[in-house]
VEXTIRO-984383 format. One line per 3 residues: number of its first residue (from 1); their letters; for each residue x negated, y, z negated of C-alpha. Coordinates in pm, whole numbers, plus 50000, padded with zeros to 5 digits. Layout:
BEGIN
NUM = A = X/Y/Z; ... .
This chain:
BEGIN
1 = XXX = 58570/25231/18675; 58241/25384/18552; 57933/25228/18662 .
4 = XXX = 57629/25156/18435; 57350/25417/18387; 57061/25132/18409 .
7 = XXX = 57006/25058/18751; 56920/24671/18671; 57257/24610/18488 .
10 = XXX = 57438/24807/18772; 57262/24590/19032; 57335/24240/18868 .
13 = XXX = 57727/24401/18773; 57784/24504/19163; 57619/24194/19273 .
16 = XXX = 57887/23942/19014; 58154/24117/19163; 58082/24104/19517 .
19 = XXX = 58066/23710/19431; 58390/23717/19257; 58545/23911/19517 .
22 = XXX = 58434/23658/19795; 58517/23343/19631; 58902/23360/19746 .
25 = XXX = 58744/23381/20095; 58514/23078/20057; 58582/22680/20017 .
28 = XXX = 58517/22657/19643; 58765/22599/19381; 58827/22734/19047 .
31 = XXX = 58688/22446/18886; 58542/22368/18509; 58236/22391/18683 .
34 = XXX = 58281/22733/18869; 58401/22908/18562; 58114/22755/18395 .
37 = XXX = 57856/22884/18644; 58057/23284/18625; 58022/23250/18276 .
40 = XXX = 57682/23207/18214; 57625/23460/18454; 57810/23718/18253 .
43 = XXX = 57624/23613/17925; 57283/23642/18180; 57377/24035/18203 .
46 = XXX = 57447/24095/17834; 57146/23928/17739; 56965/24109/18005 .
49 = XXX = 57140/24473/17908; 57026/24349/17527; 56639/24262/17681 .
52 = XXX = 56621/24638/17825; 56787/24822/17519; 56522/24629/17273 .
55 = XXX = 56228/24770/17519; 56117/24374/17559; 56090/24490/17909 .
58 = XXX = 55841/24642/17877; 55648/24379/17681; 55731/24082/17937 .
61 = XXX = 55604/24396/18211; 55252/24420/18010; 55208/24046/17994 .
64 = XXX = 55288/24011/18362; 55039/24271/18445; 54723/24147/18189 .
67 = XXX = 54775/23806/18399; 54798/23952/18704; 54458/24128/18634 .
70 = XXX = 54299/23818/18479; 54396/23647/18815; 54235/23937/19015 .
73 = XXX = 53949/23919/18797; 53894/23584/18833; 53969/23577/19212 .
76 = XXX = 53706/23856/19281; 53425/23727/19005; 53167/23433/19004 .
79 = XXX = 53397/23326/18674; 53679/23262/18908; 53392/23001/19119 .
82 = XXX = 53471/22715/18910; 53862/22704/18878; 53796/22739/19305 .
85 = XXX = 53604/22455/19310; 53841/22236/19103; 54116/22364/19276 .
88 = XXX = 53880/22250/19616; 53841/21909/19465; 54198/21854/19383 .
91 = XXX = 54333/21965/19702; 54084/21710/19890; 54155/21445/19667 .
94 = XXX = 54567/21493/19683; 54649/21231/19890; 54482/20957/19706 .
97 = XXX = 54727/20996/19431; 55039/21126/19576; 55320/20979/19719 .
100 = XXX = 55484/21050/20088; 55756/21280/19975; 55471/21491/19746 .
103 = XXX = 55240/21467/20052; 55503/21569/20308; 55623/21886/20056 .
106 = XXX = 55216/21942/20072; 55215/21975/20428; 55518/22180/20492 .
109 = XXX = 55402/22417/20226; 55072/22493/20385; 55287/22566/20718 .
112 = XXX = 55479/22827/20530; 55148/23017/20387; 55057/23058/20744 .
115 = XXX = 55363/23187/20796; 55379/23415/20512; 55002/23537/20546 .
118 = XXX = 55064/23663/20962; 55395/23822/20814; 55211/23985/20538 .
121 = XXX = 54981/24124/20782; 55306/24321/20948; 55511/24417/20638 .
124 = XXX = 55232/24382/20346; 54921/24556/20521; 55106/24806/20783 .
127 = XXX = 55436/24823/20628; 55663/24711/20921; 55995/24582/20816 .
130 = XXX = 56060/24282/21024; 56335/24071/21023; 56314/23818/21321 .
133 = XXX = 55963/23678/21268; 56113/23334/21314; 56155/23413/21677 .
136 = XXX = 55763/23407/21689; 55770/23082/21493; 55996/22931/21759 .
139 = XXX = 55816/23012/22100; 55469/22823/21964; 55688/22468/21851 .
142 = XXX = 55873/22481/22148; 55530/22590/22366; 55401/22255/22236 .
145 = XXX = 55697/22060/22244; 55699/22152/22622; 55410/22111/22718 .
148 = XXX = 55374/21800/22519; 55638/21579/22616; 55747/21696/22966 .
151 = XXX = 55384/21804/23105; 55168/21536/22857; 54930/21867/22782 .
154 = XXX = 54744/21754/22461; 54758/21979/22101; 54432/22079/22136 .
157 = XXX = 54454/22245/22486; 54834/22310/22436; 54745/22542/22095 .
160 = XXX = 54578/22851/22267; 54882/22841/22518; 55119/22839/22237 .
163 = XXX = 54936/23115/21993; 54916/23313/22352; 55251/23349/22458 .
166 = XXX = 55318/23413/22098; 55157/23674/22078; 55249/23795/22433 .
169 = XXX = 55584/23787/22309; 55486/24002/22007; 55342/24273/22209 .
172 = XXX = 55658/24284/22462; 55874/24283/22121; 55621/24569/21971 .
175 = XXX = 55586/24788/22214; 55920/24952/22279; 56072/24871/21900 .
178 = XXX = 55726/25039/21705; 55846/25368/21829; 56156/25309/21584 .
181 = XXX = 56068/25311/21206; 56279/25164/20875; 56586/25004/20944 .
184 = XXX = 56591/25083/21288; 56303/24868/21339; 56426/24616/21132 .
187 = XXX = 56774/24580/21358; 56570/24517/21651; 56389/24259/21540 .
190 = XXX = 56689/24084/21415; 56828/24118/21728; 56517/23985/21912 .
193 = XXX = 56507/23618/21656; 56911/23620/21735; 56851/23616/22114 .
196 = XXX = 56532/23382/22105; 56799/23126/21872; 57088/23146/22189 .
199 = XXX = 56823/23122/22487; 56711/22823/22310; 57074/22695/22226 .
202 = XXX = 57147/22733/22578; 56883/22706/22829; 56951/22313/22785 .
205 = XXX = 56707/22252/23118; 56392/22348/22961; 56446/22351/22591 .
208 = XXX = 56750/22080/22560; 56969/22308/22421; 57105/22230/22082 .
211 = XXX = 57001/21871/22155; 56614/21992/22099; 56307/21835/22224 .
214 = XXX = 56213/21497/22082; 55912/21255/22052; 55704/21550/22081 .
217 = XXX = 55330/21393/22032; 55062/21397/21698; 54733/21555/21763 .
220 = XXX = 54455/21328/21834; 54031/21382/21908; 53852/21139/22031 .
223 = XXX = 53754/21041/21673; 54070/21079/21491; 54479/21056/21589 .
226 = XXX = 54610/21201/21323; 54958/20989/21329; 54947/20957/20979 .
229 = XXX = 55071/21206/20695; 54775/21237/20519; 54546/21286/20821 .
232 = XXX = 54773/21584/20885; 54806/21723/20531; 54394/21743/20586 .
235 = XXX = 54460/21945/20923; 54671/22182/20792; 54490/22255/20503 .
238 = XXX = 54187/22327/20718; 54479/22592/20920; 54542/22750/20578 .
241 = XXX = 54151/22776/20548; 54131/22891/20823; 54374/23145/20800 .
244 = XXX = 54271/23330/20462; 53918/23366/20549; 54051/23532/20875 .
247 = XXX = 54288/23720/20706; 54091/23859/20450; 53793/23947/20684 .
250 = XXX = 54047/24122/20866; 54142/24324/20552; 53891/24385/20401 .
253 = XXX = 53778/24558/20795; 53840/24956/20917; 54140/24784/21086 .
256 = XXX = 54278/24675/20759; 54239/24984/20566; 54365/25222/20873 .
259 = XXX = 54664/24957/20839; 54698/25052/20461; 54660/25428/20547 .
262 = XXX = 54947/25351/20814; 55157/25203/20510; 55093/25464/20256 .
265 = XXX = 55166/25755/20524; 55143/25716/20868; 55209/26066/20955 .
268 = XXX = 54864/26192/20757; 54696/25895/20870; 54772/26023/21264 .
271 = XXX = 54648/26353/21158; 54339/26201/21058; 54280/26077/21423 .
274 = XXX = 54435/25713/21332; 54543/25569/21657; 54910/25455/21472 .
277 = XXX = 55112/25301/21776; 54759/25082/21910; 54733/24951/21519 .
280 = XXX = 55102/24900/21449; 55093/24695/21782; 54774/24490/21699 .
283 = XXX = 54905/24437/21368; 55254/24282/21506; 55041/24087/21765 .
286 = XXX = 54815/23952/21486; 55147/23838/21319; 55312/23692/21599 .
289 = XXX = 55000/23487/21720; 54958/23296/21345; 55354/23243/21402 .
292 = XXX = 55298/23080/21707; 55005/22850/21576; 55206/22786/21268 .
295 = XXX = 55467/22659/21513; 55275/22462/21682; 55149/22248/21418 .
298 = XXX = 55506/22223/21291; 55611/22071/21611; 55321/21821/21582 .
301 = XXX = 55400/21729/21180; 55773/21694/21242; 55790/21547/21647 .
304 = XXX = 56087/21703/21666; 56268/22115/21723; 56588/22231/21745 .
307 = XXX = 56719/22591/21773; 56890/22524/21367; 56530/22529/21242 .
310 = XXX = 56464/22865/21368; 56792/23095/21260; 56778/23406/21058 .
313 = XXX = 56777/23210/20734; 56399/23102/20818; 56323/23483/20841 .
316 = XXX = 56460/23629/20523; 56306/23281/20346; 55964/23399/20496 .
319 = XXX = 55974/23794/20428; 56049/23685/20037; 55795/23442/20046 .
322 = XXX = 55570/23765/20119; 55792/24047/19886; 55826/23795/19543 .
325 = XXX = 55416/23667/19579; 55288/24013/19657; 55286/24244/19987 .
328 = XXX = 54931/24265/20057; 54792/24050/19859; 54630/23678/20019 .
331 = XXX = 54692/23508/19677; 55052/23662/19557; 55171/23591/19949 .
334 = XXX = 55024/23200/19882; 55163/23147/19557; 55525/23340/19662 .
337 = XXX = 55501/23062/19972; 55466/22800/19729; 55724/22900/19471 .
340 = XXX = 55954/22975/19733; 55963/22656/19886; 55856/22403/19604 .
343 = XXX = 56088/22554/19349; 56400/22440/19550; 56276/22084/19546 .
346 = XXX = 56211/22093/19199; 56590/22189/19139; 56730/21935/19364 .
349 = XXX = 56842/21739/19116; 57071/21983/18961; 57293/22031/19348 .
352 = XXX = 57558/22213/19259; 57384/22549/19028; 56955/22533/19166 .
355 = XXX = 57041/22809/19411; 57224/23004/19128; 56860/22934/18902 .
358 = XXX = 56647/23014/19191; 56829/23318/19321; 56818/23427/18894 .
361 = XXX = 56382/23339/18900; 56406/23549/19216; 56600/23843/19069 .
364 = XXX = 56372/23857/18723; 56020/23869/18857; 56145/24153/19060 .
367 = XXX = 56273/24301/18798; 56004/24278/18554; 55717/24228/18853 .
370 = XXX = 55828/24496/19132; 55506/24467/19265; 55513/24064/19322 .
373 = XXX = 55364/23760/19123; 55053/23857/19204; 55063/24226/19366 .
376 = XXX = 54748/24435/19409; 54687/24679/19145; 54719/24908/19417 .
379 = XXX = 55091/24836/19522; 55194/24856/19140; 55035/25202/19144 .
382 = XXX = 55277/25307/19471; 55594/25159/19264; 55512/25331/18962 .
385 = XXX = 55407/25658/19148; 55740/25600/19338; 55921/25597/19029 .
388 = XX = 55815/25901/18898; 55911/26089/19210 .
């Protein structure tokens, strides 16, 4: 059988038959519905093969771009000052209007861009591919469901515990698996979020196995307890705050750009007196501690872990949360968390084909937006550059 020339058609062709050759293997029937679904899928790739041939490609590639910039523009401009200010306003004003299930989506969403912004600073700004980031995730909720419920340590002095051993964890992770690079690395760190899963599965003393931990406690001040949803959604959007301004501080420092230079070529960047391991180690430390506080407030919001909320699937979620918005870039990595975990939702209605339409969004911004939603002018100039090699 010969293959396709265009690397897009031959991607979406291998992928519809690895599908077809796995459904014999798998619980679902040949159905009206199923043949349906493979249908549509095969029209998908002649209309995409038809898309490329017309050069509409690279129309929908210059639109995606002139908004990209116009986003960029208006992100790094006193024009953009306004749409930040009503996007300020509505954000303070969201739970007036919205309903439990909108606020609760709110809340979990803003957990995730923490998430995705400490990954970013791993695999967007250094270049690190990581693959068990959840592990860090797990040890600050079940820091604070620990301390919480069987020592009655409150959030507030509980959180520097939690973002500590997170990071402590990081650095034990970092320092033996940074002197591996590519896929190497990213094995290891698969490995480490698989073992941190079974220790918590089975160490049923301390973590209560797959049982979890429950009636772990809100956060409370002596002003506010924050036992309701709303009085959270405000906390966490403070975190998420928080979190950009440190991010991009961090960035926009020597740190950040010796990280980029790390990225780009770490073997020039060593020549040029860049201390590579010490940065590639601060850089996976960074990432781990925001994991750790982001786990920590999700232990809070939800009262409740288990080991099935921290498995691989978390992980991969996560790193495309930071590829499809944007590697190194605050806002692509925001919006990527929020299209990745909103757009779901959205399609819950239609069960049985929204992961067939979200994995199809998924595969069409990459292939039309390589360099994310909203990727840094920069990182489109690597692809393209990469390309031409």
């Amino acid at each position: 059988m010969t293959m396709h020339k265009n690397p897009i058609i031959r991607t979406v062709l291998i992928s519809l038959w690895f599908g077809l050759l796995i459904l014999p293997f798998s619980d679902v029937a040949f159905s009206a519905e199923v043949s349906a679904a493979i249908a549509v899928s095969l029209f998908a790739v002649m209309g995409l093969r038809a898309v490329m041939r017309s050069g509409a490609a690279s129309g929908l590639r210059a639109a995606s771009a002139r908004i990209s910039d116009t986003a960029s523009m208006l992100a790094n401009s006193r024009k953009g000052i306004p749409a930040l200010t009503a996007l300020a306003i509505f954000l303070c004003v969201f739970p007036v209007f919205a309903d439990r299930y909108a606020l609760d989506l709110a809340t979990q969403s803003g957990i995730y861009i923490v998430l995705a912004l400490g990954l970013n600073i791993v695999v967007g700004q250094t270049g690190l591919l990581v693959l068990g980031y959840v592990a860090f995730y797990a040890v600050g909720a079940y820091t604070y469901a620990i301390l919480g419920t069987a020592h009655g340590v409150n959030f507030w002095a509980a959180l520097p515990i939690a973002v500590f051993l997170a990071g402590i964890f990081g650095i034990m992770l970092g320092a033996p698996a940074l002197r591996l690079r590519g896929d190497y690395l990213a094995i290891v760190t698969l490995g480490f979020g698989e073992i941190t899963r079974i220790v918590l599965n089975n160490w049923d003393s301390l973590t209560g196995g797959p049982n979890g931990i429950s009636g772990v406690p809100r956060p409370s001040t002596g002003f506010v307890a924050f036992s309701s949803l709303s009085h959270f959604y405000y906390l966490v959007l403070a975190l998420v705050v928080l979190t950009i301004f440190l991010v991009k501080r961090l960035n926009d420092s020597r740190i950040g750009r010796a990280w980029i230079a790390i990225r780009e070529d770490e073997i020039a960047a060593e020549a040029m007196g860049v201390n590579t391991m010490m940065l590639k180690l601060l850089a996976f430390m960074l990432g781990a501690m925001l994991a750790g506080l982001a786990g920590a407030f999700y232990s809070a919001k939800m009262g409740f872990v288990s080991p099935e909320s921290f498995n691989f699937l978390e992980s991969v979620i996560i790193l495309c949360m930071v590829v499809l918005g944007g590697m190194g870039s605050i806002a692509g990595v925001v919006v990527g968390a929020l299209v990745l975990y909103l757009l779901p939702e959205a399609l819950r209605d239609l069960q049985q084909y929204r992961m067939l339409i979200f994995g199809a969004a998924m595969v069409t911004i990459m292939v039309f937006r390589p360099q994310g939603i909203l990727g840094t002018r920069r990182r489109g100039i690597e692809l393209s550059l990469k390309e031409t090699a």
